[in-house]
Phi, psi and omega in degrees: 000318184293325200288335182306319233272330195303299190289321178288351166293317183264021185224004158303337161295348177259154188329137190293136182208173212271333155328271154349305160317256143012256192317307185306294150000277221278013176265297164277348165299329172295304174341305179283278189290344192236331166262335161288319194295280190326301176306310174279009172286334180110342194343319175232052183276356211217005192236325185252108147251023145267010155078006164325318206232020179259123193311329186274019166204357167299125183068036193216152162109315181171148178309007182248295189289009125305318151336284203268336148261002198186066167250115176232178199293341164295066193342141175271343183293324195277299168289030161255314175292314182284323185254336171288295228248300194273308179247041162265317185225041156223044202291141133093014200229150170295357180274351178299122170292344159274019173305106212277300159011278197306309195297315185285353178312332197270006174274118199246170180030268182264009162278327190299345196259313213275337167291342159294348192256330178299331167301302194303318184264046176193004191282359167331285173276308169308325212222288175271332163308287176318307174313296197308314201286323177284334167294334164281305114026293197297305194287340173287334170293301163333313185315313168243029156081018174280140146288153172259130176038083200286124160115330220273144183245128154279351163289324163280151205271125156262146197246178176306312195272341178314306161336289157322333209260329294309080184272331193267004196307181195054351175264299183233150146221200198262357164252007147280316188283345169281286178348293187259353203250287178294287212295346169294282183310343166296294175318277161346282173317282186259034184204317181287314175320290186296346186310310176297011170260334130018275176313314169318285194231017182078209199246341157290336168295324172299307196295322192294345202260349168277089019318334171267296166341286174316319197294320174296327181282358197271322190278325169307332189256327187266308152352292183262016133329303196266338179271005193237326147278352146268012169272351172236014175250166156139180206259001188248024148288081208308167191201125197237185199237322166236188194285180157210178193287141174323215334167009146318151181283012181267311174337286195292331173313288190308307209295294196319315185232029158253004187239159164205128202257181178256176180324106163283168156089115185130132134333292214262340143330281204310312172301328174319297192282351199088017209075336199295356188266348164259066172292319173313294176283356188278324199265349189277297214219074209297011204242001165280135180291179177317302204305324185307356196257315189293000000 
């Protein structure tokens, strides 16, 4: 993931080509998948003693330590709340909030063909930056025991334009969500990065190196587009009506036949998916590290 994040950083200032593209891509995709993801899952709680890679303080707590472990257009306190605890141990149940099922129901005729494809290159942000965040949102309310809304459904997934629309008043609104969830990482990513090329080569080396950044982050949402949702989609993929006990044998039945995994075994395989092709064994036992899935 560093050697990726290294070569696409230092070859950013050249015409966007596909290397640079590439390298920048699989620097946050791995980022995300195979080091946040794991980590806040616990993966290496029990393996880092320095505790560098430990779930109860990575990337969470202030903007500097998102920065510096884990930044992406998600908050990680919020993709902790959507993705450890609701669709992990609501997988395949309307509570899940990734119910792909569900999401896609409001898609009618030529959207089933052309919104899946609008997705891939934007659901980062558009879709999931926003949702973790209305899961989190929901959950500090319940906590203290506020009502939601009147009309506001917490089972459908909110998206950037839902948001636009204002489907989130009374939760959020959409500059707290510019604020504290996109917009750091936007300014980081595509304005702080390229500045020093700036310096460098002037304002054509900044624009090549802001179009290889935007080219990465689009390949970056189709990348991690095709490995996560079709491990959690298809038509031989059970869907259930009510809930069940954690770490029960009805759990692991549901990991088993709400999941679907890809080609396992091999490094440079595995990293491709992100580890993410042991889906199966990921929803049985989210809390093992990569090698241990391997």
């Amino acid at each position: 993931s560093r050697l990726c994040g290294l070569v696409g950083v230092a070859t950013a200032w050249l015409t966007p080509n596909p290397l640079t593209v590439l390298a920048l891509s699989l620097w946050t995709h791995s980022a995300w998948t195979m080091i946040g993801h794991h980590v806040s899952h616990g993966g290496y709680n029990r393996t880092d003693d320095s505790g560098r890679y430990s779930s109860r303080g990575f990337a969470q707590g202030s903007l500097w330590r998102r920065a510096v472990d884990w930044f992406d257009w998600m908050l990680p306190e919020a993709w902790k709340i959507e993705h450890n605890q609701l669709h992990h141990y609501r997988l395949g149940e309307d509570a899940d909030p990734d119910l792909l099922e569900r999401n896609a129901a409001v898609w009618e005729g030529s959207e089933r063909y052309t919104m899946p494809f609008l997705s891939m290159l934007l659901w980062k942000w558009a879709y999931y930056a926003p949702n973790t965040y209305k899961e989190l949102k929901v959950s500090e309310m319940r906590r203290k025991k506020q009502p939601l809304p009147h009309g506001f459904d917490p089972l459908a997934p909110l998206t950037v334009s839902d948001l636009l629309s204002g489907k989130g008043n009374g939760v959020f609104s959409f500059s707290e969500f510019l604020f504290r969830v996109i917009g750091p990482y936007f300014v980081a990513r595509f304005v702080l990065l390229p500045l020093p090329f700036a310096l460098l080569g002037g304002l054509p080396f900044y624009v090549n190196a802001v179009c290889n950044v935007i080219l990465a982050d689009i390949l970056s949402n189709i990348h991690g587009f095709i490995v996560i949702v079709t491990n959690h989609a298809g038509n031989d993929l059970y869907r259930f009506d009510v809930g069940c006990k954690p770490k029960s044998p009805t759990f692991y039945l549901r990991a088993v036949t709400s999941s679907a995994n890809f080609r396992t075994g091999g490094n440079v395989n595995d990293f491709l998916h992100g580890w993410l092709n042991y889906q199966i064994e990921h929803h049985c036992w989210p809390e093992l590290s990569m090698l241990a899935y391997q």
